[in-house]
N, C-alpha and C positions, 0 to 999 in steps of 0.2 A: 743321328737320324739317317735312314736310307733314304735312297731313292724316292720308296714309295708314302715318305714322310710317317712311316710307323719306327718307333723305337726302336737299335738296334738291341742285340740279346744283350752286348758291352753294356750299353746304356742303364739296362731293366738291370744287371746283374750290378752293374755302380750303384746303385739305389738299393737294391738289397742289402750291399755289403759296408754301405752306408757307416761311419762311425762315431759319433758322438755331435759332430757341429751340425743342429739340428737347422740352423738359419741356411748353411748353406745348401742344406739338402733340398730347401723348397725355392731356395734360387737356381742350384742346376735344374731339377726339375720344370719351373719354370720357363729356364733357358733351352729345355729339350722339348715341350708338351710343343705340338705341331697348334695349327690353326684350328686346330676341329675344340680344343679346348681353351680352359682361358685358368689362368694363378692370379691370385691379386694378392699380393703381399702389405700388409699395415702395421705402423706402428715400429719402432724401433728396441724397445723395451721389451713392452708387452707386445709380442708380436702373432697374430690373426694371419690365416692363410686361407681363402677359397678357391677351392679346384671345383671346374665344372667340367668334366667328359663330353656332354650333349652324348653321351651315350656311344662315343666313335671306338673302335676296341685300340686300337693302338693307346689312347688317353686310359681306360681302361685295364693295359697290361700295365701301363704305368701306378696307376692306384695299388693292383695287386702287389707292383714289388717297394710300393710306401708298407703295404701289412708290412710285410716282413725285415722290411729297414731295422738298422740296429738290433737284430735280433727279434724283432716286434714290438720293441721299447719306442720305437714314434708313437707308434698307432697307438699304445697302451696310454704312454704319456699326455701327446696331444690333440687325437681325436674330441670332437668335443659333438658331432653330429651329422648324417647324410640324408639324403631324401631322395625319395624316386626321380629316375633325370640323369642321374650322375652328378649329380652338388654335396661337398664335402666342408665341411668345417673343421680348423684346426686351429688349436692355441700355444702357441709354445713355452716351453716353464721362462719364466723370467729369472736370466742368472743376471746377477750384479760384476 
């Protein structure tokens, strides 16, 4: 995160480049989304993710580069729903 609390290019291109550990992608994530957003991570197994933007672009450049994570296999896989706002729904596959 910069200065100006937006992502840097590093950050958004870690997330693109994203590989396979799909827990830990919404724990950095997470760990990077500035105060203008919020992650709420649930469950251990079955694991639930909500990303809210409030619509800030930096929380925003972060969602665009979840598209493209693992080749666009997150979004493909665990997208599960969004709504006007910037609120995101995600489920991730449950490995054993």
């Amino acid at each position: 995160m910069n200065n100006n609390v937006y992502p840097t290019n590093e950050e958004l291109k870690n997330i693109e480049n994203w590989d396979n550990d799909w827990r830990a992608l919404v724990e950095y994530v997470a760990e990077i989304m500035p105060h203008y957003g919020t992650v709420k991570i649930t469950g251990k197994r079955k694991v639930k993710v909500f990303i809210a933007t409030g619509g800030w672009s930096g929380c925003e450049d972060i969602i665009k580069a979840l598209e493209k994570a693992d080749s666009g296999m997150f979004w493909f896989c665990c997208w599960q729903k969004s709504e006007r706002g910037g609120a995101f729904w995600f489920k991730l596959p449950e490995f054993t």
